[in-house]
N, C-alpha and C positions, 0 to 999 in steps of 0.2 A: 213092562213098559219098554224095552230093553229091546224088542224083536219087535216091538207093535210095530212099528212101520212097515218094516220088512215084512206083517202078513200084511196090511194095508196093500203094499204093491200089489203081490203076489194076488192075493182074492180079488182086488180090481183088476189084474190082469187080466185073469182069467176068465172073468166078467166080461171084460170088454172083449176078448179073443171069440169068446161063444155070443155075442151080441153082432158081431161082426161078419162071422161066420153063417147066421142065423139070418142076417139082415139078407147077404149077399146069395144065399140059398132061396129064401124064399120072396125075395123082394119088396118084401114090405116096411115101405114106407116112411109108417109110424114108427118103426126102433131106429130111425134116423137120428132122433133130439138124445135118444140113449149114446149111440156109440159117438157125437160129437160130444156131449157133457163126462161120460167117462173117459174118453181119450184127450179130451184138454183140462181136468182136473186130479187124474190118477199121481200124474208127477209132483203138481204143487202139492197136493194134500200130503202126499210120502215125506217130504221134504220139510214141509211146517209138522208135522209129527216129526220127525227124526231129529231139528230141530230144538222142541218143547223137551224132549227127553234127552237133550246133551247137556246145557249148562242155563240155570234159570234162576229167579226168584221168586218169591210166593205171589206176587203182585204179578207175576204174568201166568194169570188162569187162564184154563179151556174159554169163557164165556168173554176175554180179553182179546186172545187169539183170535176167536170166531168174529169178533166187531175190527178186528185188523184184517182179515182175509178177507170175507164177506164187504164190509163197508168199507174199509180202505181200499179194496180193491176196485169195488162197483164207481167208487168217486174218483179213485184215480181215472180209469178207462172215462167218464163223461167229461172230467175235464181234461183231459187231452182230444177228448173229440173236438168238443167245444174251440178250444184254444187254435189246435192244428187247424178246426176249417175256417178258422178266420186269420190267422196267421202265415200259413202255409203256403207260398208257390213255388213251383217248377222254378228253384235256382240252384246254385254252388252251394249254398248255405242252408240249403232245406234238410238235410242233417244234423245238422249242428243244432238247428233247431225243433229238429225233434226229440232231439236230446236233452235240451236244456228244460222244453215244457212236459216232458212224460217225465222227467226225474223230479222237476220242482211240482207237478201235482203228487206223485207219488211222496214226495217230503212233507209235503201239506196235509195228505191225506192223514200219515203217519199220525203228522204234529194233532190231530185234532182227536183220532180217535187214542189215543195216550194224553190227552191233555186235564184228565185229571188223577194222573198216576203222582204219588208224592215222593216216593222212592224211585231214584233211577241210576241203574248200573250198565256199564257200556254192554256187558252181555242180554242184558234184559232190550238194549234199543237194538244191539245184532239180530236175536229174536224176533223182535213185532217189528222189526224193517223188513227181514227177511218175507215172514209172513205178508205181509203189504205187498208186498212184489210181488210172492207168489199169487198170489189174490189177482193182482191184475192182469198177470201171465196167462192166468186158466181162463177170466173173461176175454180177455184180447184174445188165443189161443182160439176159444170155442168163437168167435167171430170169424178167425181166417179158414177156420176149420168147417162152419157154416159156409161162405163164397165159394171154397173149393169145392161144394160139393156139388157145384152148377154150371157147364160146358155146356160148347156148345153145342154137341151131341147129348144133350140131357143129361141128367141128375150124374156122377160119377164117384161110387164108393170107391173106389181105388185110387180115386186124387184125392178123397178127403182124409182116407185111411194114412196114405202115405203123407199128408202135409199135417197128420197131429205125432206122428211117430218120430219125424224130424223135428218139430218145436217138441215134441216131449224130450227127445234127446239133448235139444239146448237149453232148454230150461233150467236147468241147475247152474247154467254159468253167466243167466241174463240178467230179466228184470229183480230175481230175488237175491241176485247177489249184490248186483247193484245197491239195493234199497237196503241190504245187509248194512254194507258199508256206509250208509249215510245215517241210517237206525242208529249204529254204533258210536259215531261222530258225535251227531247228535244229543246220545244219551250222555257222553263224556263230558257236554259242554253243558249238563243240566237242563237240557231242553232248548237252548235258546239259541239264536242264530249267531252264534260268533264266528271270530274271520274263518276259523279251521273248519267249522263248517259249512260255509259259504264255499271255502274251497275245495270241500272234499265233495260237496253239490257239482260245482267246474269241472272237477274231476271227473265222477263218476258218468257227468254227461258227456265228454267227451268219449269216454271210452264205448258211452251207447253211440254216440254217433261215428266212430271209426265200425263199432259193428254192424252198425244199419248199411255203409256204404263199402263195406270193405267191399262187394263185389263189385263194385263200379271200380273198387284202385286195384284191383286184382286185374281185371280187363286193362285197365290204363298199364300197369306195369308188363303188364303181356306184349300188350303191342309197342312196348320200347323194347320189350327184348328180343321178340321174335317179328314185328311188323315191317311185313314187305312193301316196295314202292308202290305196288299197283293197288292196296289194302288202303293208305294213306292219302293216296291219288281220289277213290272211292270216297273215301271219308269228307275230303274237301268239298267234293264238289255234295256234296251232306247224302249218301248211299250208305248203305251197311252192306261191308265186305263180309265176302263168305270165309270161315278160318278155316287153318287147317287141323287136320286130328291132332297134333302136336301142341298147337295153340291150346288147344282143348285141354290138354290136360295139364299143362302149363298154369292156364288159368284155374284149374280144380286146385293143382297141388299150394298157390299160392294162398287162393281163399280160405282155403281149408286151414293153413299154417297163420295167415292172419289174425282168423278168429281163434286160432288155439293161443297166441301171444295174446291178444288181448283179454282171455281168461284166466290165462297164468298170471297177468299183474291185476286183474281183480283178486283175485285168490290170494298171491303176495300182499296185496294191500290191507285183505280181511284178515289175514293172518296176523300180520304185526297189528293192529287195531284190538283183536282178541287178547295176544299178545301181553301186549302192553297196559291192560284195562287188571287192577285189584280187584282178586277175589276175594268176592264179598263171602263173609262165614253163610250167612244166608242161602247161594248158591248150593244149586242141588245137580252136582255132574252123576250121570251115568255113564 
């Protein structure tokens, strides 16, 4: 139990590399729905195994996990659709508020498929939050991962290849860590909404919504540091100035360092949350 995950990766890997490789050779098609389902579930599944086999109770079985990943997942993704297409426009605050209604589905979801557990230990809500997250990661994941793979030069496996490799690579510091830490909260306060976890709900939506827009304050903080008169001049009169190579990487190396602070104090958070939560005799560490 110990390496399962690690073959999990590795055999999905490998999987998905010869389905990709196979798809791209012979252009067929139909192994399409393959390499989008294996490259937006390869990571959460590793993770919810790796997960299950760190620190647990007996009350969080395989067929517990699978109704957190699968159905928490399925219901967070609809009711964020739902929400966001009637809540949502183009303003300053449409972060914020994608943040608050993708974390408060995902908590909902949480609360419902655990709602008839009797025993509850902050490790066991770190676990099926975590799970939940990931669950919604690999639906949302395989959705972006679906749009990519249609330009307007026709079908493009190398945009869609490349856009499940980069969410596979941040998915361990997103929606599952997120929903870790509110899992955890949650499980602390016996299930119920108290204030610490209403706040740690604030919380962790903020920190999605500084990630959802860091690249819009990454651009902003660019053109304070480096924005020429005639780039600003452009901008007034509402044009998009061209940057320059400098700008460029300016704004990579900004973005890049935002989102890593903002998953160092996710991380910091889950840690003292782990931390701080009594091991239960029950608890089963590998």
């Amino acid at each position: 139990m110990r390496r399962l995950w690690l073959r999990i990766f590795l055999t999905g890997l490998v999987l998905w590399l010869a389905t990709v490789g196979v798809t791209g050779w012979t252009g067929n098609s139909n192994l399409v729905p393959t390499v989008v389902l294996f490259g937006s579930f390869l990571v959460p599944v590793t993770f919810v195994v790796w997960a299950y086999g760190r620190a647990r109770s007996p009350g969080v079985t395989v067929e517990r996990l699978f109704m957190a990943f699968v159905v928490g997942g399925v219901l967070g993704v609809l009711g964020a659709s739902l929400l966001e297409n009637w809540l949502i426009r183009p303003s300053i605050t449409m972060y914020v508020l994608v943040g608050l209604i993708e974390e408060g589905v995902k908590l909902a979801a949480l609360m419902f498929v655990t709602r008839h557990m009797v025993k509850r230990s902050t490790r066991d809500g770190v676990v099926l939050g975590a799970t939940v997250g990931f669950g919604f990661a690999a639906f949302e994941s395989a959705g972006y991962a679906f749009n990519a793979l249609f330009t307007a030069d026709g079908l493009s496996l190398r945009q869609l290849v490349e856009t499940e490799v980069l969410r596979g690579i941040l998915t361990p510091v997103g929606h599952g860590l997120w929903t870790a830490i509110l899992g955890g909260a949650l499980f602390a306060a016996g299930g119920a909404l108290t204030a610490p976890v209403v706040l740690s709900y604030l919380g962790v939506s903020l920190l999605h919504a500084l990630w959802d827009s860091m690249s819009a304050i990454a651009i902003a903080i660019t053109l304070v540091l480096t924005g020429r008169q005639w780039q600003f001049e452009l901008l007034r009169i509402g044009r998009v100035p061209h940057v320059t190579e400098w700008q460029v990487h300016v704004y990579t190396l900004l973005n890049w360092a935002g989102l890593i602070v903002i998953s160092l104090v996710a991380l910091v958070w889950l840690w003292t949350i782990v931390a701080a939560a009594p091991r239960d005799r029950e608890i089963l560490s590998q």
